[in-house]
C-alpha positions in Angstrom: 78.3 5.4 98.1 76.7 2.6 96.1 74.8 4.4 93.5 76.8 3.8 90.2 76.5 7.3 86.9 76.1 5.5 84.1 75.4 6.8 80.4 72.2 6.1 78.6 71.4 6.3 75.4 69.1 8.8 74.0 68.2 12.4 74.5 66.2 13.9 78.3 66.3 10.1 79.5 68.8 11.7 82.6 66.7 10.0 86.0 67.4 8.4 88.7 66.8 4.8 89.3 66.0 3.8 93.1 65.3 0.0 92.4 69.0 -0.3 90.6 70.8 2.5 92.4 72.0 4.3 89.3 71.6 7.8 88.2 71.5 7.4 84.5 72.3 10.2 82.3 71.6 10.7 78.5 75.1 10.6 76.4 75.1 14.0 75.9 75.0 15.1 80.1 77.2 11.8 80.2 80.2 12.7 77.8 79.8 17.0 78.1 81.6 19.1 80.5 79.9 22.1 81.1 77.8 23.9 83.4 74.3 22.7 81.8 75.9 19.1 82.1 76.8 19.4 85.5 73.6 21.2 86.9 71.5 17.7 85.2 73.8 15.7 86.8 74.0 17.3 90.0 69.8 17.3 90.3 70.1 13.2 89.3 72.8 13.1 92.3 70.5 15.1 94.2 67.6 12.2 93.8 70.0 9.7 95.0 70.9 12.0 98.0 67.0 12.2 98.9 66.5 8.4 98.7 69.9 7.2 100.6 68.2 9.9 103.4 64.7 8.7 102.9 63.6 11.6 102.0 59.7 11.9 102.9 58.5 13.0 100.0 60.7 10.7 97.9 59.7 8.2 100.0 56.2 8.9 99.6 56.0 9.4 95.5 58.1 5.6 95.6 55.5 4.0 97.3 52.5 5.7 94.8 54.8 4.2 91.9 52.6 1.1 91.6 49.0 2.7 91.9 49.8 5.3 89.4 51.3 2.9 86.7 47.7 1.2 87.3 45.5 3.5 87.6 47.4 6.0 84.8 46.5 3.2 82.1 43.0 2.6 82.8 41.3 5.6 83.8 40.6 7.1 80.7 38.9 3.9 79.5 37.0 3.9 82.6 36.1 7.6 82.5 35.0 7.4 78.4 32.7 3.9 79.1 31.4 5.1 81.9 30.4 8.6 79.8 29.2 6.0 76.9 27.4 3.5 79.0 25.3 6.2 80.2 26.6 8.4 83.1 26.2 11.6 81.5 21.8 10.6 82.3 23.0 8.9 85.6 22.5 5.3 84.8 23.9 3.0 87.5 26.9 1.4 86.0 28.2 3.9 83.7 27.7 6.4 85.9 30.0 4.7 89.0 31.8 3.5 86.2 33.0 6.6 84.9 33.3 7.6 89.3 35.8 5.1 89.5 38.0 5.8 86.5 38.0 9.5 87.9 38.7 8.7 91.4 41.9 6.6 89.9 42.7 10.0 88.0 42.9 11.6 91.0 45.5 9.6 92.3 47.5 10.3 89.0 46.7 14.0 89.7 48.1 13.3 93.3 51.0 11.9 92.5 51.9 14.6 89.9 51.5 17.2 93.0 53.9 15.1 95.5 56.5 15.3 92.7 56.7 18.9 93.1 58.9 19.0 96.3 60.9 16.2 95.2 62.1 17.7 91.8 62.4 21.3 93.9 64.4 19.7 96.6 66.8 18.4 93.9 67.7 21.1 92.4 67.7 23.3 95.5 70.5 20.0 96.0 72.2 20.3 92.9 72.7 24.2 93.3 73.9 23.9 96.7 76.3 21.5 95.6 77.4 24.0 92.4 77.8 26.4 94.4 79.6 25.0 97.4 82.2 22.8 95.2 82.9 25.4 92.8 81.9 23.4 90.4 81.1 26.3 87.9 81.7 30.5 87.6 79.1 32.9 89.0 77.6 33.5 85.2 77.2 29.4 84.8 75.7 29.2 88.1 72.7 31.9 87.6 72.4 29.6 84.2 72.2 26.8 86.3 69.9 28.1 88.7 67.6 29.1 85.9 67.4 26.0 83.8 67.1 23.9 87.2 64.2 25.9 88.2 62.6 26.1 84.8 62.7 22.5 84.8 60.8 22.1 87.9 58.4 24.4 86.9 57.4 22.1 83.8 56.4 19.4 86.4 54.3 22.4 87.9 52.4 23.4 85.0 52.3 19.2 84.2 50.6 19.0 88.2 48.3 21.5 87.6 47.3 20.5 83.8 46.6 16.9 85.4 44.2 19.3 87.9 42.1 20.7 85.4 41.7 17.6 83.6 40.4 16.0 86.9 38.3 18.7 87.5 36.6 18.9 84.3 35.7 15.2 84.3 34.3 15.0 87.6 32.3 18.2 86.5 31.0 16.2 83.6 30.8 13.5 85.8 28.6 15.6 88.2 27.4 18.5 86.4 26.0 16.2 83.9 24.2 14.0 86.5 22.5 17.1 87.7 20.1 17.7 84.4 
C-alpha cells in the first residue's frame, strides 16, 4: 500500500526499487496499455509483493546487494594481477591473489543463482494476477506467459554464463598451479 508506479525514462529500465518503495517502469510499459505492458508491470508489482512479504529469497539477494557491488568491480582486477604477478607458476602473492579475486567471483556467481527464484516467483506473481483479474484475453495471456518466462530464462542463461566463467578461472587458477 506504500509502494508508488512511477515512469522512468529510457528503454528495459522497468525494476523495482526496495530502498524507495517504487516500481519504476520505462515510459513505454508506463504510458502503453496492452498485454506486454501489463505483464512488465505486473512482474515489477510482483517484486514489491515479495518484499512487503519478506520473501526469503528476496530477502536473501537484498542482503548480498552490498558484497556483490564490491566484489563485482574488483574481481577481475584481482583475478588478471594475480595471473600476471605470477600464479599461473604458483608464486605466493599472485597466486592467493588471483584466489581471492575468484572466491569474490563466486559470490557474483552466487548471487546471480539466488536471483533465479526471485525473478521466477514474479512472474509466476504477475501471471496469477493476469489471469485472476482478467486483466487480459486467453491469446494475450499465453503471450504473457511466454515473454514472462523468456525473460527469466535470460537471468538463467546469465547465472549459468557467470558459472563457467568461475569455473574456468579457478581451473586456470588450479590447473595451472599443477605444472
Amino acid at each position: 500500500y506504500d509502494v508508488k508506479v512511477i515512469s522512468t525514462p529510457g528503454r528495459l529500465t522497468d525494476h523495482y526499487n526496495p530502498v524507495d518503495k517504487t516500481v519504476n517502469l520505462s515510459e513505454a510499459v508506463y504510458n502503453q496499455r496492452n498485454a506486454a505492458a501489463a505483464a512488465v508491470a505486473a512482474h515489477e508489482c510482483g517484486h514489491a509483493v515479495q518484499h512487503a512479504q519478506a520473501y526469503a529469497w528476496l530477502t536473501l539477494r537484498s542482503q548480498l546487494v552490498p558484497a556483490v557491488n564490491i566484489s563485482s568491480n574488483i574481481s577481475p582486477w584481482l583475478i588478471f594481477g594475480g595471473l600476471l604477478l605470477g600464479a599461473g607458476v604458483k608464486v605466493g602473492f599472485g597466486y592467493y591473489l588471483a584466489l581471492f579475486g575468484i572466491i569474490l567471483f563466486a559470490v557474483t556467481t552466487l548471487f546471480s543463482f539466488i536471483t533465479l527464484p526471485v525473478e521466477y516467483d514474479a512472474s509466476n506473481r504477475a501471471l496469477a494476477w493476469l489471469k485472476n483479474k482478467n486483466m487480459v484475453s486467453q491469446q494475450e495471456y499465453a503471450g504473457a506467459e511466454d515473454s514472462l518466462k523468456w525473460a527469466a530464462r535470460t537471468y538463467l542463461v546469465a547465472a549459468l554464463g557467470s558459472l563457467a566463467q568461475l569455473l574456468y578461472w579457478a581451473y586456470r587458477l588450479v590447473g595451472s598451479s599443477r605444472e
